[in-house]
N, C-alpha and C positions, 0 to 999 in steps of 0.2 A: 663683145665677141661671144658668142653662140657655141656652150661646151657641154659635155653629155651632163647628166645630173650625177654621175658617180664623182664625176670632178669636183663640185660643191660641194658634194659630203666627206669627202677627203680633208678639201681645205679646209670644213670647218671643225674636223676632228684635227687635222692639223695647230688649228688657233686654239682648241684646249690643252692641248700639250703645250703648246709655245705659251700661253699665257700660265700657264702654272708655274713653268720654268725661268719666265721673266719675272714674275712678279717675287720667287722666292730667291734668286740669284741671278739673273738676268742673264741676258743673249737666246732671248728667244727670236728675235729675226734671221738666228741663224737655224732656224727652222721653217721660219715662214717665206721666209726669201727665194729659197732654192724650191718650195713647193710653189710659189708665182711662177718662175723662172718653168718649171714641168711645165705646168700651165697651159705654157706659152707667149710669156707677154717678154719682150725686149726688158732691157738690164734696167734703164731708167725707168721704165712704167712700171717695173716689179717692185724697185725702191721707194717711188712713190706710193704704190697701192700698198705697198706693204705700213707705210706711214698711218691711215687710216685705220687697222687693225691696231697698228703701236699707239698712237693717239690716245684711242676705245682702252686699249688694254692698262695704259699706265694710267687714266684717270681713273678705271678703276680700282687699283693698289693704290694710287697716292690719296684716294677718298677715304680708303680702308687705315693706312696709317692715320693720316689726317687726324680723323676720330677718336682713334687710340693716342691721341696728343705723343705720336713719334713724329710727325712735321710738325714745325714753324715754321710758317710762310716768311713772318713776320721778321725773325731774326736770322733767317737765309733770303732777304730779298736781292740781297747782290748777289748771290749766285745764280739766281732763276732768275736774274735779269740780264746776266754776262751768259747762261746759257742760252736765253734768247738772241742774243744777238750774235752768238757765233753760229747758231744754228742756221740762220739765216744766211751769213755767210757759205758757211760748210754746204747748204744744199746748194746755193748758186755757183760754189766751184765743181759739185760733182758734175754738174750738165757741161761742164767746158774741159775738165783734165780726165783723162785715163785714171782709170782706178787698182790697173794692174799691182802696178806697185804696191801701194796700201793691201790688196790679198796675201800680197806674199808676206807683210812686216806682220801683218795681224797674228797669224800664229804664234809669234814671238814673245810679242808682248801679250795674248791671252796666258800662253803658258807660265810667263811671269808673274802674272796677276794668281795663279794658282799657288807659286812657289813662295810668293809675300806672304798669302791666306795662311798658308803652313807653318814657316818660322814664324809669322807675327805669334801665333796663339798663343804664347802664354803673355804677352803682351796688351791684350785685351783688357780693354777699360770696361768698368762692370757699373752698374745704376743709369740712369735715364738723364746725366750731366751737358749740358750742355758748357762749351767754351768760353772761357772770359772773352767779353767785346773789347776791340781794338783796331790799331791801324795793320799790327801783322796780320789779326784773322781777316781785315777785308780785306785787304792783298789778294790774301790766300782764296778766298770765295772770287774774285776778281779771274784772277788764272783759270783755277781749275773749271770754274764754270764757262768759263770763255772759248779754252782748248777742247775739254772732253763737249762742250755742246757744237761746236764745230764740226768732230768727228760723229757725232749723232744726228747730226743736218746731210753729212755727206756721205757715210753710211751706215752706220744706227747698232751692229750687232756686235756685243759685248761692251756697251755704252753701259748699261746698267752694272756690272762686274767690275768698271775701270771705276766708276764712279762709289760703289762702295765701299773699294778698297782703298783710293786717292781719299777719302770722306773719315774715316778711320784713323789714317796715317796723317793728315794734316790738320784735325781736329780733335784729334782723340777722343774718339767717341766709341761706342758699344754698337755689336753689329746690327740690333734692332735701330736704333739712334741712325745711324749708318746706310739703312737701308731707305729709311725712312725719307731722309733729305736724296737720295739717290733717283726716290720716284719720283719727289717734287721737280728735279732739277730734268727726269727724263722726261715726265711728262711736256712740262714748259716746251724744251727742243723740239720733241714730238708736235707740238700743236704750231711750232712757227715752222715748220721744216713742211709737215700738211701744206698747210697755205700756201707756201712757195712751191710746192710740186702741182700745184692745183692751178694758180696763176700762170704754169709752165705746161701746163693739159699733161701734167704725166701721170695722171692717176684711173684707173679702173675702177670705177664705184660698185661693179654689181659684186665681182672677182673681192676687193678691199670689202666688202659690210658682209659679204659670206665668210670669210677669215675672221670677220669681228664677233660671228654671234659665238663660236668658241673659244676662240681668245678674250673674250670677257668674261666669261662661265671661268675658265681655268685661270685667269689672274686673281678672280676673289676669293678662289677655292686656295690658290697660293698666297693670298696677303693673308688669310686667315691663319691658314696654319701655320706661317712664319710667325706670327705675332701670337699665337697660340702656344706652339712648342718651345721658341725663343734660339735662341744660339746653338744652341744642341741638336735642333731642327735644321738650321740653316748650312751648317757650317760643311757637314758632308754633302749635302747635295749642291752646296755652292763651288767646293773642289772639285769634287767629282763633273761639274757642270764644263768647268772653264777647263779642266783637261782633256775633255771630248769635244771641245770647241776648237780648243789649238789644234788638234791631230787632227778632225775633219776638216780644218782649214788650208793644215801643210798640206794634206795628199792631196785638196782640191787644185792649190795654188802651184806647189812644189812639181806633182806627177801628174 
């Protein structure tokens, strides 16, 4: 589709803010989504094309932990392989069911995700510990990567924020620890939920790689300085993040 050039320099100042904001506390698609949706692209081609940019953006945060040995692939592969396949699911139900409903519950549960963040904190696990192996932790990676990569297949924003805090609470781990499996596990979704919107032609490539070239500039510039400043970094602008997500979501959904 054929759009003035001021449109490209939007979205791609757009995917710097959105990838800064995903990468250091996520739900940036709830930024880049609704600048598709301006656009002009229908509801499924926006969440598709917006996949491409999410893809780009979490492989670069999950490269950036990676390296800072806050991912293990190795000792989360059941997660990032239960988020594979529910992702795959999740994107093939969103092309067949109304997504109304799920707009309206999302506020709910982001605003929750903010109120856990808050009483959790003195609760906070501190050192770079990872959980004793067992049959309750794979359970546990079993579920959560199965449900939260579902809803990141079917619609993708505040996947990163559900998955921090679910990461946290069922592992006890520290919010860098936390984040860190958060990008492996969105990434993964990201890249099978792509593929299926692409086998399904619902994806804009020129629209998605212009969202990408700022949204990979702002997720490095945010995995850095999450892993740079630490929890004291993360933790106000990750509140602060999921309570302007829940109330832009009520009045979109709500009013």
């Amino acid at each position: 589709m054929a759009l003035d050039f001021s449109v490209y320099f939007l979205l791609a100042l757009t995917g710097l803010l959105a990838g800064f904001l995903d990468a250091v506390a996520g739900g940036g698609g709830l930024v880049t989504i609704p600048a598709l949706l301006s656009a002009g692209l229908p509801p499924h081609m926006a969440l598709g094309t917006n996949k491409v940019a999410a893809s780009l953006s979490s492989l670069t945060s999950a490269l950036t932990f990676y390296r800072q040995r806050l991912l293990q692939p190795g000792f989360w592969w059941r997660a990032l392989l239960a988020a594979a396949v529910g992702a795959l699911v999740g994107t093939l139900l969103i092309n067949q069911i109304n997504a109304l409903w799920l707009e309206k519950l999302l506020p709910l549960l982001i605003f929750g995700v903010a109120i856990y963040t808050i009483v959790n904190r003195r609760r906070e696990h501190q050192g770079n510990q990872l959980p004793r192996p067992g049959q309750q932790l794979h359970r546990r990676q079993w579920w959560q990567g199965g449900l939260l990569g579902a809803y990141d297949g079917a619609f993708g924003p505040g996947a990163g924020a559900f998955l921090i805090v679910s990461s946290m609470a069922l592992y006890r781990l520290n919010l860098l620890l936390a984040s860190g499996l958060a990008k492996g596990m969105v990434l993964t979704s990201n890249l099978v939920s792509l593929l299926t919107f692409i086998a399904l032609g619902q994806v804009d490539w020129i629209l998605g790689l212009t969202l990408s070239v700022g949204i990979m500039a702002g997720s490095f510039i945010g995995a850095r300085s999450a892993i740079r400043f630490g929890a004291g970094f993360i933790r106000p602008i990750f509140v602060v993040m999921v309570l302007a997500l829940s109330l832009k979501l009520a009045w979109q959904a709500w009013f």
